[in-house]
C-alpha positions in Angstrom: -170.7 -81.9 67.0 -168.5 -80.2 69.3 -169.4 -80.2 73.2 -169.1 -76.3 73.7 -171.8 -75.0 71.3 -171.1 -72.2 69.0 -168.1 -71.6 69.7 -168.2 -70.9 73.5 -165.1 -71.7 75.5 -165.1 -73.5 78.6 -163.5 -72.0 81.7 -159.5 -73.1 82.1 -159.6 -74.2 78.3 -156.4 -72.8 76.5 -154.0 -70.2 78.1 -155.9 -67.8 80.4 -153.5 -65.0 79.4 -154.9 -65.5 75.5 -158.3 -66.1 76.5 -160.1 -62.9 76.1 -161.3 -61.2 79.4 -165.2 -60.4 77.5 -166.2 -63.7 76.5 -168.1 -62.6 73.6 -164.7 -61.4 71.7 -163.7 -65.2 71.0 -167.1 -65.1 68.9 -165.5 -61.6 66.9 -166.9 -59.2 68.8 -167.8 -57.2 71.9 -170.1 -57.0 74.3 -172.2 -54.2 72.9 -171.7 -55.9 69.2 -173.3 -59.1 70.9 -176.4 -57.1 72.3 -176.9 -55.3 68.6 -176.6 -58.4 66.9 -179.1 -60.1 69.2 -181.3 -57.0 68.2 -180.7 -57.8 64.3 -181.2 -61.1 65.0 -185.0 -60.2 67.0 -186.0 -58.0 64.2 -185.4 -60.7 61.7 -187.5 -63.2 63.2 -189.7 -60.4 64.5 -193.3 -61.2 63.8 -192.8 -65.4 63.0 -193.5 -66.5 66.6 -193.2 -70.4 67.0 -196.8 -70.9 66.7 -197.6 -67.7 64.4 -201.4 -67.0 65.3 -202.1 -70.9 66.7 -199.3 -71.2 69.1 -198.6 -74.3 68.3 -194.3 -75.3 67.4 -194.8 -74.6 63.7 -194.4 -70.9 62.2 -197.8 -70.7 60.2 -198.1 -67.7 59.4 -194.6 -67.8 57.4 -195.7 -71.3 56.1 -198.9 -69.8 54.3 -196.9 -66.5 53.2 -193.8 -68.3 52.0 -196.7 -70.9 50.0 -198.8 -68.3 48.8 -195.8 -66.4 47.3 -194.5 -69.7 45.5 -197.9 -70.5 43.4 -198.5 -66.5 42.7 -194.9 -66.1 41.3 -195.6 -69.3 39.0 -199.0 -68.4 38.3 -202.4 -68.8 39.9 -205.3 -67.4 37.9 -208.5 -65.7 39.9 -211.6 -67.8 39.7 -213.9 -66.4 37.0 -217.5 -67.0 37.2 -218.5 -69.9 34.3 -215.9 -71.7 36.0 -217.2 -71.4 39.6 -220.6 -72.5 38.0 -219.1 -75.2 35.9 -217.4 -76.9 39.0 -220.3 -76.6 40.8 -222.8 -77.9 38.2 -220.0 -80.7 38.4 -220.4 -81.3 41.7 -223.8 -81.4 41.9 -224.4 -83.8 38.5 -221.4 -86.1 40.5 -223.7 -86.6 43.8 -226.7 -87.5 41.5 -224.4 -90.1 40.3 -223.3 -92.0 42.9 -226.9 -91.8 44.4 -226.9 -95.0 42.7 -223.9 -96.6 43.4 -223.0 -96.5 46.7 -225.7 -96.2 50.2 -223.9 -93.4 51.8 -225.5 -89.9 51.2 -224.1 -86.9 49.3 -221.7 -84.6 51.7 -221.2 -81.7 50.1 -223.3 -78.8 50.6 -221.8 -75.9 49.7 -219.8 -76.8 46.1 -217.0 -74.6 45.8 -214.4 -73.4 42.8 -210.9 -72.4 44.6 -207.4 -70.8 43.2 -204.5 -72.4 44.7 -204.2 -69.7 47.1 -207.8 -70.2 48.2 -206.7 -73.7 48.6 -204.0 -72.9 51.1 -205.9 -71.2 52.9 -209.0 -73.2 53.4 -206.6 -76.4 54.0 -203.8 -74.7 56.3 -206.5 -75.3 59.7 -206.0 -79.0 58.8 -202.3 -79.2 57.7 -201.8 -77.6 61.5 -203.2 -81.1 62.8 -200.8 -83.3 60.7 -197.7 -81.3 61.2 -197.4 -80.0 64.5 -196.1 -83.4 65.7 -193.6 -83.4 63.3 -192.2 -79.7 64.3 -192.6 -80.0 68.0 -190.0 -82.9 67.5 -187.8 -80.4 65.6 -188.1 -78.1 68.1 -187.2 -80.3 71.0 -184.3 -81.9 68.8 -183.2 -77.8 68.0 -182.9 -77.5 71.9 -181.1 -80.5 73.0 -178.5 -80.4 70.3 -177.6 -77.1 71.4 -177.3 -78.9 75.2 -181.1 -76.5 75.9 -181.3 -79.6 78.9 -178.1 -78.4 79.9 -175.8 -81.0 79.9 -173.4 -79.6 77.6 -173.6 -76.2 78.7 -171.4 -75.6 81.8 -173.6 -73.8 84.7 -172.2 -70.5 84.9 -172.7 -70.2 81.2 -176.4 -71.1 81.5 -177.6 -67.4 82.1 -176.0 -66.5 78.7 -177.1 -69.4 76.7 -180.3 -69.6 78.2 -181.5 -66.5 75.3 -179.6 -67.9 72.8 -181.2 -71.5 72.9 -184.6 -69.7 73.2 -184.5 -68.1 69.6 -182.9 -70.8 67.9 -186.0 -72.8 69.2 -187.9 -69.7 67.4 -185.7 -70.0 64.3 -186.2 -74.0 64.6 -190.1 -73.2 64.5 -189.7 -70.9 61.7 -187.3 -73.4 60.1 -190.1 -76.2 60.2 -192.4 -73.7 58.5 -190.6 -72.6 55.8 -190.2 -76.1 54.3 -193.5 -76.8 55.5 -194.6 -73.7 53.3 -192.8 -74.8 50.6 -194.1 -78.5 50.6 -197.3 -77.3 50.6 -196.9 -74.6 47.7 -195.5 -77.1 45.8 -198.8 -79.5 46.4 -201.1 -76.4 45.6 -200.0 -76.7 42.0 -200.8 -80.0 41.8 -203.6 -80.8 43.7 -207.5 -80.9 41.8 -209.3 -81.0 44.7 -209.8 -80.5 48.5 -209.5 -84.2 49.0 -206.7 -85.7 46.5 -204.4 -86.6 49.2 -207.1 -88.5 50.5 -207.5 -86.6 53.9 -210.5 -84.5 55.3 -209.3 -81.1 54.3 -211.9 -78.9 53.3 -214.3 -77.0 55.8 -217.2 -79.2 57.3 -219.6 -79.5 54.2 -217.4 -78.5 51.6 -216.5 -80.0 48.3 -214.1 -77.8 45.5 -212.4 -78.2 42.8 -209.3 -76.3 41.4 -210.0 -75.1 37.6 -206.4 -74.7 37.2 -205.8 -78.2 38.5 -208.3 -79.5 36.9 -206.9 -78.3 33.3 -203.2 -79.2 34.0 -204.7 -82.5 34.8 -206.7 -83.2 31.7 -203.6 -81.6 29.8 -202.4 -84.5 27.0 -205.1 -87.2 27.5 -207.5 -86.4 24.6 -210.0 -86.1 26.4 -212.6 -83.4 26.6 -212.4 -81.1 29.4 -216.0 -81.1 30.6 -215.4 -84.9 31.0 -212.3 -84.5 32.8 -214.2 -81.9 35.5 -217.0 -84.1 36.1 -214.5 -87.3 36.5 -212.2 -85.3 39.2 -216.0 -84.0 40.4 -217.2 -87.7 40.8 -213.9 -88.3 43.2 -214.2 -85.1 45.1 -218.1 -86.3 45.6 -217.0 -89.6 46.7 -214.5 -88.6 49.3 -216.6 -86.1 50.7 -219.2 -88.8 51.4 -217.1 -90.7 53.5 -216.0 -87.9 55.3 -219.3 -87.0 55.9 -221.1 -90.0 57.0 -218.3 -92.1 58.2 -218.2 -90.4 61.9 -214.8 -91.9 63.1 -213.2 -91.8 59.8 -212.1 -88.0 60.0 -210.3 -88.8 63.8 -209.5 -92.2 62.7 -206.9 -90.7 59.8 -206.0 -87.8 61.3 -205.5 -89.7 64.7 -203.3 -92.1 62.8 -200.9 -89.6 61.4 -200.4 -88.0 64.6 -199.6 -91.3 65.9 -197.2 -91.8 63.1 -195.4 -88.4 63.3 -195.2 -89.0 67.3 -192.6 -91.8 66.3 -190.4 -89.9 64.0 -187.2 -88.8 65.1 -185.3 -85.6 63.1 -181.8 -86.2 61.7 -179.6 -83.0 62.9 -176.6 -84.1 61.7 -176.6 -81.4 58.7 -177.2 -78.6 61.1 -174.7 -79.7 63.5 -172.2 -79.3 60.9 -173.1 -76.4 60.1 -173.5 -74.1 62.9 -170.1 -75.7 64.6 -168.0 -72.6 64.8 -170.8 -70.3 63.6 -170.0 -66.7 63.8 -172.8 -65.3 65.5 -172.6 -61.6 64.8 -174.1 -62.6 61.4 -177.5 -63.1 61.8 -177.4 -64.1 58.0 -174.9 -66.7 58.6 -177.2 -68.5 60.9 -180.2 -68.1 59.3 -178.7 -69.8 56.5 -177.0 -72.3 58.5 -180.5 -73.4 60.1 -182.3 -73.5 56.4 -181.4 -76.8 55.6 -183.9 -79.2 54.8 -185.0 -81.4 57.6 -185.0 -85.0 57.3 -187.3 -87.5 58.8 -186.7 -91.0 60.1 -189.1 -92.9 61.3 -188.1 -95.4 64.1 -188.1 -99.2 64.2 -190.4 -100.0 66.9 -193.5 -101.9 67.0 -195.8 -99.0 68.0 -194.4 -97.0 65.1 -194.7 -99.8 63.0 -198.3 -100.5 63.9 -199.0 -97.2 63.3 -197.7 -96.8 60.1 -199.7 -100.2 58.5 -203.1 -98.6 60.5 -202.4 -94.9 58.3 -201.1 -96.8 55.2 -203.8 -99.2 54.8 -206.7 -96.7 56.0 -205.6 -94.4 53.4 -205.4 -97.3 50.7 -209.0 -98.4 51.5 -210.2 -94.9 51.1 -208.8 -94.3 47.4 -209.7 -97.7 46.8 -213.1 -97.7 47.8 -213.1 -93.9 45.8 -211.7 -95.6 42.7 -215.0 -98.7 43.0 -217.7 -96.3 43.4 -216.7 -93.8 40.8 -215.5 -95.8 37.7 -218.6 -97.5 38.4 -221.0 -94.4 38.4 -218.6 -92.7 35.4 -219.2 -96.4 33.2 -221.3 -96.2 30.5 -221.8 -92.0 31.0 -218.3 -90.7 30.5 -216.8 -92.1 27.1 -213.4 -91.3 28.6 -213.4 -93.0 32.4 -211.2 -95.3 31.4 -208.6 -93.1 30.5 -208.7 -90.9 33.0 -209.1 -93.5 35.8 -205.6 -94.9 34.3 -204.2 -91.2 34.3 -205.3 -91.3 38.1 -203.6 -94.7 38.5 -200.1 -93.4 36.4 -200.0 -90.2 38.5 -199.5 -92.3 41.9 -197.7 -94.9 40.1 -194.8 -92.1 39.3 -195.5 -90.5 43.4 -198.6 -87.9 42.8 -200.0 -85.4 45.1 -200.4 -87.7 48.0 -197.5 -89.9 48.3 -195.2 -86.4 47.8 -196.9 -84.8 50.6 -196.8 -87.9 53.1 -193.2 -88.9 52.8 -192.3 -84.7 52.9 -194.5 -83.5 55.3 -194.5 -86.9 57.2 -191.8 -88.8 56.0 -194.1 -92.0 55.4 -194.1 -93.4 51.3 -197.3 -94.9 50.2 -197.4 -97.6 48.3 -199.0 -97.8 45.2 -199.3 -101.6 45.4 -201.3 -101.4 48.6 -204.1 -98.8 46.4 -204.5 -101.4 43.6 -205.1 -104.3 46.6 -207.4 -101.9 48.1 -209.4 -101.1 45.1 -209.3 -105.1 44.1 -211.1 -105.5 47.8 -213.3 -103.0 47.2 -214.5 -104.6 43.8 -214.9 -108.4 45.3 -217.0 -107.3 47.9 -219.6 -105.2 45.5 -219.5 -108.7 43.4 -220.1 -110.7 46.6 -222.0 -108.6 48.8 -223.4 -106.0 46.8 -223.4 -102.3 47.7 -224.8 -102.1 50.8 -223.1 -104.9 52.2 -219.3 -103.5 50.9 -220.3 -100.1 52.0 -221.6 -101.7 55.6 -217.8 -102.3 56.4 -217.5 -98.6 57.2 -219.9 -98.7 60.1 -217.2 -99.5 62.1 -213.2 -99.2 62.5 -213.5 -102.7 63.3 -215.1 -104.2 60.2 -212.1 -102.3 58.3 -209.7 -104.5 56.4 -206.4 -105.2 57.6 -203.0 -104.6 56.3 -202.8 -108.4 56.0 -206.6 -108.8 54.6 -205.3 -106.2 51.6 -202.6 -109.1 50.4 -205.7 -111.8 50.2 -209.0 -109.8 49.0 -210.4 -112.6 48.5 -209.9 -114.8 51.8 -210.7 -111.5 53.3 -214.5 -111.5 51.5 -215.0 -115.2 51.9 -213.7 -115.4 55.0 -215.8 -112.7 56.4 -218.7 -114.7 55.2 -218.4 -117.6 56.7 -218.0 -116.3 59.6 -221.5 -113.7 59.4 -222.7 -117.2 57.9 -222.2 -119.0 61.2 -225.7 -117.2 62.8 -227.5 -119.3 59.8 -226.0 -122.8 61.3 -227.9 -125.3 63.3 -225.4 -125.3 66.4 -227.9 -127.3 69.0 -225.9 -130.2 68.4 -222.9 -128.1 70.3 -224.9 -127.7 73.3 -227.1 -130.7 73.6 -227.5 -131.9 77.4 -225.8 -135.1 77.9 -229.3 -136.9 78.4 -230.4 -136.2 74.6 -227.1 -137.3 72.6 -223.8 -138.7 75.1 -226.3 -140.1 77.6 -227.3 -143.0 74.8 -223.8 -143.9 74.4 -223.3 -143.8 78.1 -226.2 -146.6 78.4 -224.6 -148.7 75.6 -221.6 -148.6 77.1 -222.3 -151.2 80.3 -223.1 -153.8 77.6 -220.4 -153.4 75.5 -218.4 -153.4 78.7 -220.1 -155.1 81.6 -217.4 -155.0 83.8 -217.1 -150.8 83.9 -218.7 -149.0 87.1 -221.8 -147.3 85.9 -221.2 -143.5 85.4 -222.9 -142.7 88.7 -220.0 -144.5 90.3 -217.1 -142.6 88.9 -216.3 -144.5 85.6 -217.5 -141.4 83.1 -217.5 -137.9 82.9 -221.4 -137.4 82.4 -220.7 -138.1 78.8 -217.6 -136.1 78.3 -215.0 -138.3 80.1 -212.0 -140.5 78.6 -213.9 -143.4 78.6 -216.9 -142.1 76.1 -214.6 -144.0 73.2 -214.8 -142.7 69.1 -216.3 -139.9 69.0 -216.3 -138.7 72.0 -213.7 -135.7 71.3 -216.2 -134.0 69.2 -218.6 -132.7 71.5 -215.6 -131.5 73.9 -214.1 -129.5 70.7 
């Protein structure tokens, strides 16, 4: 990118005769064209402030308007009444379900049946928290390419460029949330559920299911549709009761996405390219020139990398632990769980809801190797431990599987176990005065050795010393 931003000439570059006495007619224009355009260029932005009404970096308010408007113009069907009631007699039929199968308690008490609009809306509060990391990088990244630290900027041009750097932060904000909005219309016609991505999204209490979601995801397999709603309805139940009655879970994911998106950094080089020489009379032109899609790139450094194995396998445990509890409670009830729990299993095979929205909206990519490992953890420790003992491994962020525990379910289960096991042992033989087990060998030792100093004198340890002979090691170990 060139040093002197949009266009702007430095004083003494070129001849001085040719250089224009206004400075804003080497950008084609005056000085009064300059202060209209700046107008135009106000107005157009008019009303998308950074933050929109949560002041934050990211333009919500044109994030929700620019989603909304995507899933109306394709389609997105009011909620009629039998289907409100059939997603909540769903829900409700789900949580008697797993009553059985796992020991945490039903969390949802208000069922709900949303449109994909009413799904924007009711998510957007939580979307905020995940994203705003991400666009406050932008914004910083908007301001320093154009020299906003003013490096680049020579001093006496800093008054002048000072307004100019401002709004293209704006229009950086606005930028974030118009592919942010887009991301996010694009999910709401995919999405079943409040919690297919696998993050806390509904309101406190809440559980829903999409109708339309529900049927586009049912579409081809065969399978009847009221066994289709109560199969998404078993997940939805079984998310929502982790989010629930897991009380560090909620901060725990949403804390590790932050952390993520704190290490990303935002690739300008597309925008630099295109706003070198930008005409900026045309408010069009640079509106265009800052629309292009953002690129994320997450850094090579061990926090980031810690990060991203805490939100990778945290997120794999959940769906995994989801997938154990509700193929078990839909076996032997819904002729058609196994075919829909391999539709679940294709659709994040071939990058479903939740790996779409992670590596756009975070630029992280799930692996759908690290679900299957989850799930096979899940399933070992119900075998081993039963259900309360698998589901006692949420107590605590501690007890949770590690990245490197998802690569050996097994070592993790039995490992685990012998090491809970060790309370059961008999360990007085570790801490055994000297008088009840070593001091017997001491006393042997004078006769097999009559010419050593007694212990008193300096030739043992009290038991423990180099001269104790075989065996002596173990007690020290």
């Amino acid at each position: 990118m060139s040093n002197t931003p949009f266009g702007f000439n430095r004083p003494g570059d070129g001849d001085d005769d040719d250089r224009p006495q206004d400075p804003f007619k080497g950008m084609g224009g005056d000085m009064a064209q300059f202060a209209d355009m700046l107008h135009r260029f106000a107005d157009m932005i008019g009303g998308q402030g950074m933050g929109g009404a949560g002041g934050g970096p990211l333009n919500w308010d044109l994030a929700k308007n620019i989603a909304r408007h995507q899933v109306v113009e394709q389609g997105d069907p009011s909620v009629v009444d039998s289907e409100r009631r059939q997603v909540e007699e769903a829900l409700r039929l789900a949580d008697l379900w797993l009553d059985d199968k796992t020991t945490l308690p039903a969390g949802i008490r208000t069922p709900q049946a949303w449109s994909r609009s009413e799904w924007i809306e009711q998510t957007l509060p939580v979307w905020a928290k995940v994203c705003d990391p991400i666009a406050a990088r932008m914004v910083e990244s908007m301001g320093g390419a154009l020299g906003g630290s003013g490096g680049d900027i020579p001093a006496d041009m800093q008054a002048m460029a000072g307004p100019l750097i401002g709004m293209v932060k704006q229009m950086a904000g606005a930028m974030v949330g118009g592919q942010a909005g887009q991301a996010l219309g694009g999910l709401a016609r995919e999405v079943t559920g409040s919690a297919d991505v696998g993050l806390p999204l509904a309101p406190d209490g809440v559980g829903a299911l999409l109708p339309a979601g529900v049927a586009a995801f049912g579409s081809g397999l065969e399978v009847s549709g009221d066994e289709v709603r109560l199969y998404l309805a078993l997940r939805e139940a079984a998310h929502q009761r982790l989010f629930a009655h897991v009380p560090w879970l909620r901060s725990h994911l949403l804390g590790a996405v932050e952390e993520y998106a704190r290490g990303i950094t935002v690739d300008l080089s597309g925008i630099e390219q295109a706003v070198q020489g930008l005409d900026l009379s045309n408010p069009e032109a640079i509106q265009e020139a800052l629309g292009g899609e953002i690129q994320l790139q997450p850094e090579e450094t061990p926090r980031q990398k810690a990060a991203l194995a805490r939100l990778e396998t945290t997120l794999a445990l959940v769906e995994g632990w989801v997938d154990t509890v509700v193929n078990e409670a839909a076996e032997g009830r819904l002729p058609g769980s196994v075919k829909l729990a391999e539709a679940v299993r294709r659709r994040r095979a071939t990058g479903g809801p939740a790996e779409r929205t992670f590596a756009t909206l975070v630029g992280l990519e799930l692996r759908p190797r690290r679900l299957r490992e989850a799930a096979a953890l899940w399933r070992t420790l119900t075998q081993v431990r039963g259900t309360q003992g698998r589901d006692a491994i949420w107590d605590h962020p501690d007890l949770l599987p590690t990245s490197g525990d998802l690569d050996d379910p097994d070592g993790f289960v039995h490992g685990r176990d012998e090491i809970e096991g060790l309370s059961d042992l008999d360990l007085s033989n570790l801490t055994k005065a000297p008088d009840e087990g070593e001091a017997k060998k001491a006393d042997e030792k004078p006769d097999e050795k009559p010419d050593e100093k007694p212990d008193d004198e300096g030739g043992g340890d009290g038991g423990g010393g180099s001269g104790e002979g075989p065996g002596g090691e173990g007690p020290r170990a």
